[in-house]
C-alpha angles and dihedrals in degrees: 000000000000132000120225117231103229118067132193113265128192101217109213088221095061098036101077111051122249111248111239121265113245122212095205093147138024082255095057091041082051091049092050092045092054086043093055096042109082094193128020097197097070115070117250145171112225135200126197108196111199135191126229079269095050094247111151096247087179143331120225114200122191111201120217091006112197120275112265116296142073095330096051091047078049093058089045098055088043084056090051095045090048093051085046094054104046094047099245112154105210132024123194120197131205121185114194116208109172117200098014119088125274092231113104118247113228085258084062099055088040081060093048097050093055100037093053095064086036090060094041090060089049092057094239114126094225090207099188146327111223122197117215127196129148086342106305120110124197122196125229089199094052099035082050090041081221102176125295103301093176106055113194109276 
């Protein structure tokens, strides 16, 4: 009888379960956007999902998004569908723009107006959209001064 020559390892990093990762502050929710983006230099739409605890339960990204206009409010309600349905309780967006500015452009704070209350409907707490570019990051909730979306943990 002959022996294979790979065995089953159990490897000690994988053995013991990573703890979630909690978005508590717009710094935690930056450092999970630049965690899930592989490459900054390719524009991208991205998607924190976060349970009731702010854990990251997943990040969609969405490579090359469509310019500004109908398709890309379109993106942004199926985001918002997808965390509702799945019960998620916050959602956090990042929109990487290399090269542009991250400063958002008067398209961007109309987006945000109208996809706060949809979200909200939704019952999903929309927390922030932050804009990335060249390493700078602006954010929509803080530029509208729309509530307070990061409650004290």
């Amino acid at each position: 009888m002959s022996r294979s020559p790979c065995r089953r390892r159990r490897s000690r990093s994988r053995s013991r379960p990573r703890p979630p990762y909690r978005v508590l502050t717009p710094e935690d929710a930056i450092d999970a956007v630049l965690a899930s983006a592989a490459d900054l230099g390719t524009p991208r739409v991205l998607g924190l999902l976060l349970d009731r605890d702010r854990a990251v339960v997943t990040a969609v990204a969405v490579d090359d998004p469509p310019p500004p206009g109908r398709d890309l409010d379109e993106l942004l309600e199926s985001l918002v569908d997808v965390a509702a349905a799945t019960e998620v309780a916050s959602l956090v967006l990042a929109t990487v723009r290399p090269g542009r500015g991250h400063e958002p452009a008067p398209a961007d704070l109309d987006r945000w107006a109208w996809l706060v209350p949809y979200a909200d409907d939704a019952g999903v707490e929309l927390l922030d959209w932050f804009v990335l570019s060249d390493g700078f990051a602006s954010s929509l909730a803080e530029l509208t001064g729309v509530g307070d979306r990061w409650p004290c943990p």
